[in-house]
C-alpha positions in Angstrom: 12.2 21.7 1.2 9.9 20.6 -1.5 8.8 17.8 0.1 5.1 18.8 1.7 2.7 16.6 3.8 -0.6 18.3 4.7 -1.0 18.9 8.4 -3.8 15.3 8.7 -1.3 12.9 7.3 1.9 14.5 9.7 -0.7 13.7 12.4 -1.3 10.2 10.9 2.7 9.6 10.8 2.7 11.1 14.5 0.3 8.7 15.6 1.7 5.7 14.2 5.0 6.3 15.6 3.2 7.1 19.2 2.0 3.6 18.9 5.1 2.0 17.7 7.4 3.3 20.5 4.5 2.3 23.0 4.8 -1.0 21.2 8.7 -1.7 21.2 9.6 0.7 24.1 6.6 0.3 26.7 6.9 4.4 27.0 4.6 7.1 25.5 5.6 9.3 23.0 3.7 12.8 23.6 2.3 14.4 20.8 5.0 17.5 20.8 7.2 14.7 21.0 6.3 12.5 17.9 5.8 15.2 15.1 9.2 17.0 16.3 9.8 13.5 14.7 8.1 13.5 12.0 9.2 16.6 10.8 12.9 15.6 11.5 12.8 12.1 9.6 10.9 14.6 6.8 14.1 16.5 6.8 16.7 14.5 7.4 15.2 11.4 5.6 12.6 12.4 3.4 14.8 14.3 0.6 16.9 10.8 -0.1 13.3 9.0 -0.4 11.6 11.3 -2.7 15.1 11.6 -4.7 15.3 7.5 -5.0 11.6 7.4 -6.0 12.2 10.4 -9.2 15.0 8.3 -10.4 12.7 5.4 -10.1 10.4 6.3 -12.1 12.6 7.7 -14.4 14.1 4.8 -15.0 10.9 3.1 -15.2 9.6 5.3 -17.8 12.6 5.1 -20.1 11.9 1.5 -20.0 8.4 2.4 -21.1 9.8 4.5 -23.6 12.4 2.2 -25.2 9.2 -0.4 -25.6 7.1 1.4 -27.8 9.6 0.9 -31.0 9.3 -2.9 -30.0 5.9 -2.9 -29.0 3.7 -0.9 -31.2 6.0 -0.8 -34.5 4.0 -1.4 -37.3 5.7 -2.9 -40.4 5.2 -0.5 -43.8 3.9 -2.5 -46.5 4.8 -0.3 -49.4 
């Protein structure tokens, strides 16, 4: 899996969902728990994220692309 998160920001992710199922379920989420979690969502979830954000910015930067004719042409005088 390409898709790498360094060890701090897994606990981060870990954390937060600790404190949302406190939140909506009233019930502690150990720590094993929540980044067995976090590292299935990463699996499971993670490749169709990182997969929708390339073509995102790909097709953001062929827009980009496409511009510069329209936006920097500069008319020969000859």
């Amino acid at each position: 899996m390409r898709i790498k998160l360094s060890p701090k920001r897994k606990e981060e992710i870990a954390n937060a969902l600790s404190g949302y199922y406190q939140e909506q379920f009233d019930e502690e989420l150990s720590e094993y728990r929540a980044m067995t979690l976090v590292e299935f969502l990463l699996q499971k979830i993670g490749p169709s994220q990182y997969n929708q954000a390339v073509t995102d910015v790909r097709k953001f930067l062929t827009e980009k692309v496409e511009e510069l004719d329209t936006e920097f042409y500069e008319p020969e005088n000859l």
